[in-house]
C-alpha positions in Angstrom: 65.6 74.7 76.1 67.9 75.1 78.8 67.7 76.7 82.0 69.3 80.4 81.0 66.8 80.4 78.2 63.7 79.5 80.8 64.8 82.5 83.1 65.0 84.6 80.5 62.8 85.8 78.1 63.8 88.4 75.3 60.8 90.6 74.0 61.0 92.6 70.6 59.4 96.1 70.3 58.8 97.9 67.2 61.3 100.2 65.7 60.1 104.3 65.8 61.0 106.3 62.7 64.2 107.9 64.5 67.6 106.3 65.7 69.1 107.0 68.8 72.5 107.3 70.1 74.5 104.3 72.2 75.9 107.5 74.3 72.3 108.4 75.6 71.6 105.2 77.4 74.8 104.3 78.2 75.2 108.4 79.6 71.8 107.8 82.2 72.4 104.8 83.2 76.0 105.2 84.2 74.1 108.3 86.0 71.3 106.3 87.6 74.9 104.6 89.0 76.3 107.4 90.3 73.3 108.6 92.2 73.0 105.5 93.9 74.2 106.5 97.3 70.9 109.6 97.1 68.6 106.5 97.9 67.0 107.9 101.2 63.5 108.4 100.1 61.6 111.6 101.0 58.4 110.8 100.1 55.8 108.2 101.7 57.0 106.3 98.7 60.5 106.3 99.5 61.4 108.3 96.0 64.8 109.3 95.7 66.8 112.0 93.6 68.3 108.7 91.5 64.7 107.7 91.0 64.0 110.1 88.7 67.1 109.4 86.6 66.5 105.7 87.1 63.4 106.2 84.9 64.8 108.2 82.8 67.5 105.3 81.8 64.6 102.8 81.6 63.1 105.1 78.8 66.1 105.7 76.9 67.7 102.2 77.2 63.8 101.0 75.8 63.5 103.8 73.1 67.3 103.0 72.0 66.8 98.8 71.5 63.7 99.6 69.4 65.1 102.2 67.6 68.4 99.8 66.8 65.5 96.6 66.8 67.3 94.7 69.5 65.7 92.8 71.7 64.9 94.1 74.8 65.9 91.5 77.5 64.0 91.2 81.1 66.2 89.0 82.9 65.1 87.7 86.3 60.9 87.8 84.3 60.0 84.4 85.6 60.9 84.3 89.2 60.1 88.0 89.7 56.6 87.5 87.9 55.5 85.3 90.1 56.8 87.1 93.2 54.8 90.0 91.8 52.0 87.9 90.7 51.8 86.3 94.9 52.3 90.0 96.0 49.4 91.1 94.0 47.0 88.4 95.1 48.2 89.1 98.7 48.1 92.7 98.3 44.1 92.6 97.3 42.7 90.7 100.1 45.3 92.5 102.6 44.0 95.2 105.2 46.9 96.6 104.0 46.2 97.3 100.3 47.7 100.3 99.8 51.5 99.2 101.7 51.0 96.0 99.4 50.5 97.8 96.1 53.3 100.3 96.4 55.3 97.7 97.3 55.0 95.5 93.9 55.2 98.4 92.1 58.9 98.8 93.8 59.0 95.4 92.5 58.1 96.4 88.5 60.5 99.3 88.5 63.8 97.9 90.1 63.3 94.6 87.3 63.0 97.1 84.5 66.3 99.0 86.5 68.1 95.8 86.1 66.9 95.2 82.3 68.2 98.7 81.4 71.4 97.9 82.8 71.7 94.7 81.5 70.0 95.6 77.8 73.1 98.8 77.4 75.4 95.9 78.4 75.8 95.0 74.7 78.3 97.6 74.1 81.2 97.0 75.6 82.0 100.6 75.8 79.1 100.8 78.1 80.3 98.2 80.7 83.6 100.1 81.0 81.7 103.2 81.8 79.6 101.8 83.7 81.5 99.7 86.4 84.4 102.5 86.6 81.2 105.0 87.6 80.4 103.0 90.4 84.5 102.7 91.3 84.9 106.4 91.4 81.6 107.1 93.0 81.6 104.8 95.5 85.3 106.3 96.1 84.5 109.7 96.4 81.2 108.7 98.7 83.6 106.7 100.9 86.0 109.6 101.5 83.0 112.0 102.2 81.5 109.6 104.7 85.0 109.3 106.4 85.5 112.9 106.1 82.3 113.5 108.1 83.1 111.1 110.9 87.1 112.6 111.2 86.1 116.0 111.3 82.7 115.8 113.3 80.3 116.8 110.8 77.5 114.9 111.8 75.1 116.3 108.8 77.9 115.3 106.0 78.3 111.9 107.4 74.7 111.2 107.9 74.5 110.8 111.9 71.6 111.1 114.0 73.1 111.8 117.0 69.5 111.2 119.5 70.1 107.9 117.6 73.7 106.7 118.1 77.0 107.4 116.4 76.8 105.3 113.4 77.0 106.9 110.0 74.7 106.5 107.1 75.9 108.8 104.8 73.1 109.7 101.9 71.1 106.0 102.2 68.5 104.9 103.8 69.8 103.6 106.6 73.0 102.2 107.8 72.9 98.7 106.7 72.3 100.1 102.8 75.4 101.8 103.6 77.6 99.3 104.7 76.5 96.9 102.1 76.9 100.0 99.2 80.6 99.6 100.7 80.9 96.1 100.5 80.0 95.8 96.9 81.9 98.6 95.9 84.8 97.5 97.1 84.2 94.0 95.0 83.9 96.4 92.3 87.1 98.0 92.6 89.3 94.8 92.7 87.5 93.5 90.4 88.0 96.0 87.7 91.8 96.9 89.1 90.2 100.4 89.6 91.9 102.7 90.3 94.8 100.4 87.7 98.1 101.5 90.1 98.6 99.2 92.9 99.5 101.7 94.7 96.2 103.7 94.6 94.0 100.7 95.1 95.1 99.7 97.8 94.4 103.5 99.1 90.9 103.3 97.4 90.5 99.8 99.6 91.6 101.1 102.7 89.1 104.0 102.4 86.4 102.0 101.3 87.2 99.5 104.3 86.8 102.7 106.4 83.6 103.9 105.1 82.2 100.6 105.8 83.8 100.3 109.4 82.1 104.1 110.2 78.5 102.6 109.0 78.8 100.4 111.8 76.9 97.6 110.0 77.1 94.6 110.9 75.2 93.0 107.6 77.8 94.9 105.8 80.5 93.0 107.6 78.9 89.9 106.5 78.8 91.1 103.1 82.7 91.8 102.9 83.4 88.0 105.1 81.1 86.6 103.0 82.9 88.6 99.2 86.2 87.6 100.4 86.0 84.0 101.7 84.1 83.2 98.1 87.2 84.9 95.8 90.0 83.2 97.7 88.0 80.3 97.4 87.3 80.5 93.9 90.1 81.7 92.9 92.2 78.9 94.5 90.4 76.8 92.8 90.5 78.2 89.6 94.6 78.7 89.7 95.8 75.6 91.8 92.7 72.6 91.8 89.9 71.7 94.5 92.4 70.2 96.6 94.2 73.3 97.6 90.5 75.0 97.2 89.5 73.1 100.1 92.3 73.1 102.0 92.4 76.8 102.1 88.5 76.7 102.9 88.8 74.4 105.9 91.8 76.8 107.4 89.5 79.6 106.7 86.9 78.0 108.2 88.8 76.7 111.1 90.7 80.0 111.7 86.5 81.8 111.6 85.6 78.9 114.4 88.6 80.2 116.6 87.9 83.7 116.7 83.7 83.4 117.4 85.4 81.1 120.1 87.9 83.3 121.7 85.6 86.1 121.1 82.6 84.3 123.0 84.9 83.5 126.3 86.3 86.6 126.7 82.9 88.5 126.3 84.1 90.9 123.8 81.2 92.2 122.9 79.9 92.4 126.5 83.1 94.9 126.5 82.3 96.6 123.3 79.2 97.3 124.5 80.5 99.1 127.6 83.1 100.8 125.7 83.6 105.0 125.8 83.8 105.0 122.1 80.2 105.7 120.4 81.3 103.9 117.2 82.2 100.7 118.9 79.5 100.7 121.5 76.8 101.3 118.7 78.4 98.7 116.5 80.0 95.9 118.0 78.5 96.7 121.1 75.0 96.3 120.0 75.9 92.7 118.7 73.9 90.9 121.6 71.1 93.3 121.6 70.4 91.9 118.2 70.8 89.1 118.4 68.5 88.9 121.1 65.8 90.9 119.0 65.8 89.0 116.0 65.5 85.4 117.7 62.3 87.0 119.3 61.2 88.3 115.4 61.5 85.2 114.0 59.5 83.6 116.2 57.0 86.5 116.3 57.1 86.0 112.4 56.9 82.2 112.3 53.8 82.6 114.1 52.4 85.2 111.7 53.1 83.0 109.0 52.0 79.6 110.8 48.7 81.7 111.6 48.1 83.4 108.3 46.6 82.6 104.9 48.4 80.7 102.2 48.6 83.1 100.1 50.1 85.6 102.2 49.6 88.7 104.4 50.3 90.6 101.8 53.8 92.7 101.0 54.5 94.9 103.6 52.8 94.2 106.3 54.9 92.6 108.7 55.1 95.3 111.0 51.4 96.5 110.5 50.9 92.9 111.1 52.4 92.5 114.6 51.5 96.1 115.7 47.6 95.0 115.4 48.5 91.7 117.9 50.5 94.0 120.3 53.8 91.8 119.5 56.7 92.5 122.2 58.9 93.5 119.0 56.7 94.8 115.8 59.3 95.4 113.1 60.1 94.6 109.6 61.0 90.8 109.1 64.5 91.9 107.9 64.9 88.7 106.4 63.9 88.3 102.8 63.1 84.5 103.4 60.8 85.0 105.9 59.1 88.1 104.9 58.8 86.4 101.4 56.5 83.2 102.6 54.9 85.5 105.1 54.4 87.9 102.9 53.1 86.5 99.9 52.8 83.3 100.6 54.1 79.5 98.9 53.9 80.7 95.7 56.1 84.0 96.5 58.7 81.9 98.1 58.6 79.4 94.8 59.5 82.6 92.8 62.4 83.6 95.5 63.5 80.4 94.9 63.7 80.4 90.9 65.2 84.1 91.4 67.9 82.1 93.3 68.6 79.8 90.5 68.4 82.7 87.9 71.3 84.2 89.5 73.4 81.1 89.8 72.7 80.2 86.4 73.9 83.6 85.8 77.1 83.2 87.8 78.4 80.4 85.2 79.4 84.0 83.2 82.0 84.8 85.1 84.9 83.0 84.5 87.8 84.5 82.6 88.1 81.8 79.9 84.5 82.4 79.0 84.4 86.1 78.9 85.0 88.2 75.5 88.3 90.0 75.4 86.9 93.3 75.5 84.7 92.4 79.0 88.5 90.6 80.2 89.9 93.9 79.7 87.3 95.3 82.2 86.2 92.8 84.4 89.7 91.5 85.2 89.3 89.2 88.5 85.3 88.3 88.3 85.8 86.4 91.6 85.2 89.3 93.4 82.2 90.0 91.3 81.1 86.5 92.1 81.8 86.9 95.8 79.4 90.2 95.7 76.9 88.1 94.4 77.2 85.0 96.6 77.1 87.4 99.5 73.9 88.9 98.9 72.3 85.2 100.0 74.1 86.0 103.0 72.9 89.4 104.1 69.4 88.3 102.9 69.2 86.4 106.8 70.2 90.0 108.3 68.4 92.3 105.9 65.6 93.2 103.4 67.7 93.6 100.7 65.2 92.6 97.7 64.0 96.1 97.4 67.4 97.7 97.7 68.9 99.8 94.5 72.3 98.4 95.1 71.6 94.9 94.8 69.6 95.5 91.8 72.0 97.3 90.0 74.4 94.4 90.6 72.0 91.7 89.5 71.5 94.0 86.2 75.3 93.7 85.4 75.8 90.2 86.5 72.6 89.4 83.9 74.2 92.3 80.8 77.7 90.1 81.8 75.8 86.4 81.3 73.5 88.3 77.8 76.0 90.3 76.1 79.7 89.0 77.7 80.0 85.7 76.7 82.8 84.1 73.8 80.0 81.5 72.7 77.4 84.5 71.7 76.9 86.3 69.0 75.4 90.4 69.9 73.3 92.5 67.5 75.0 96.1 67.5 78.6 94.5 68.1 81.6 93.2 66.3 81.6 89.3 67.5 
């Protein structure tokens, strides 16, 4: 058995008396896609407007394979079993039961959000719609967000003025924002969406802005991180490994030279004394940060150094260094750390075999081993792979396991690696 088929497991349901329609799922799910940017929460269980049609696709997507008796796929079942399986343990002997709890159940419902995405991915018809959704919708949020910000409509762009200038649009906050961008904009040169040049490059410029107005500097990663992977990649793939790492090294070299110059003339010592809002709450804020999250990973080391094997339990970072009167009591924002302090050895084996779900996953997207009908669609899958790659990134700068975005884009990457592939055969598909 090899290691695709060990990450994966495929679970067959029973078929009800009535047939449903390939349009139904594919319709809510390309929905659930479209809501995406509605993520900020307003409940004490941080429901959002796409949460309810987020469960609605689960259902449909479910009803619709058992109705057709497909397999239903949960991709990711291993690695995010045990994760749930440490959280629960951690959650139960945990002060913090209730924090815990809610939080594995976040855990449950974006893997079944990713298996309904994946799982509709066996109609190709589906994949179209569904990666040209997020195009257009990540579009039309980008020129709203920009909008905002031009025109001073504070409410529009999702700025809290008593808190800075930085713009968060309809997300959570502005780091889910600036990463949304990111990924979109992977999205949109990697499915030549909009397909003129001409407009593309418009739709990358305004997606480039949108992400600039966030004032995120995980987001930033995200797009350094998406870009140095598909010229990387896709130097490699056109002209060898030697002009691969060639092109790497002056990347990498040219990257040096700029944190150098950057460091001696004290940019961001200037940025942070700058008359513009956006640049002083962005680039400005750069060594405050820095600062802050040196003295939270060593308030966290110690929480996990002092702690139980098993965990603190999910959730209860800040709780955690609230109760010991910590000099900075905040969420990890690391996945890493919060994982093994958190939940423990075994959660952080099951981050690690999540890790090497998605890179076995990653092996899809090459355009020699893709269908025709996906080529058509997913046209330069280097950016797609750069998306991917980044989140490992933004991981060090941000809790991004329980964000819908990221999710989303695991579900794809896993209907691409299921459904997308030459070498496979698909129930419900001409081969």
């Amino acid at each position: 058995m090899n290691a695709a088929a060990v990450l994966e497991r495929d679970f067959t349901v029973p078929a009800p008396a009535e047939s449903l329609g390939d349009g139904v799922p594919t319709f809510f799910v390309a929905l659930g896609i479209a809501l995406l940017p509605l993520s900020r929460g307003r409940t004490s269980l941080n429901i959002a407007p796409a949460d309810i049609v987020f469960v609605l696709s689960i259902a449909s997507v479910f009803v619709w394979a058992a109705t057709n008796r497909y397999g239903f796929r949960l991709p990711y079942a291993l690695s995010v079993g045990i994760m749930i399986g440490a959280g629960l343990v951690a959650a139960v002997v945990s002060p913090y039961m209730r924090a815990g709890l809610v939080a594995v159940g976040q855990d449950v419902y974006l893997l079944l959000w990713a298996a309904a995405i994946a799982n509709v991915m066996r109609l190709p018809g589906a994949v179209r719609v569904i990666l040209r959704t997020w195009s257009y919708v990540a579009l039309a949020s980008a020129a709203l967000i920009v909008l905002g910000v031009a025109i001073g409509w504070d409410a529009l762009a999702g700025i809290n003025p008593t808190v800075g200038s930085r713009a968060a649009f309809t997300f959570t906050d502005e780091n889910s924002a600036g990463v949304y961008f990111a990924i979109s904009l992977a999205i949109v040169l990697c499915t030549r969406t909009p397909s003129s040049r001409m407009r593309r490059g418009f739709a990358v410029l305004l997606l480039l802005g949108a992400l600039v107005v966030t004032g995120s500097l995980a987001g930033l990663l995200a797009l350094s991180v998406i870009t140095l992977t598909a010229a990387t990649v896709g130097t490699f793939r056109r002209r060898g490994g030697a002009a691969a790492v060639a092109l790497f090294a002056i990347l990498a070299l040219g990257g040096l030279g700029v944190v150098a110059g950057v460091q001696s003339s004290h940019f961001f010592d200037r940025a942070g004394a700058s008359s513009n809002r956006l640049i002083r709450d962005s680039l400005g804020r750069e060594e405050k940060s820095t600062g802050s999250r040196e003295v939270l990973i060593s308030e966290i080391t110690g929480l996990y150094l002092d702690g139980p094997l098993i965990g603190r339990g999910p959730a209860s970072t800040r709780a955690s260094l609230t109760k010991i009167a910590a000099p900075y009591p905040n969420e990890a924002h690391d996945d890493y750390l919060a994982t093994i302090t958190e939940r423990g050895i075994i959660g952080a084996i099951g981050l690690l075999l999540l890790i090497g779900a998605v890179k076995v996953r990653t092996t899809a997207l090459h355009p020699r081993l893709l269908r025709d009908e996906l080529s058509e669609i997913i046209q330069r899958p280097v950016w797609l792979l750069g998306a991917i790659f980044s989140l490992a990134f933004v991981a060090f700068t941000h809790e991004i396991l329980h964000e819908r975005t990221v999710w989303t884009l695991l579900g794809i990457l896993a209907g691409v690696h299921a459904f997308g592939l030459r070498s496979q055969r698909v129930e419900g598909t001409v081969a």
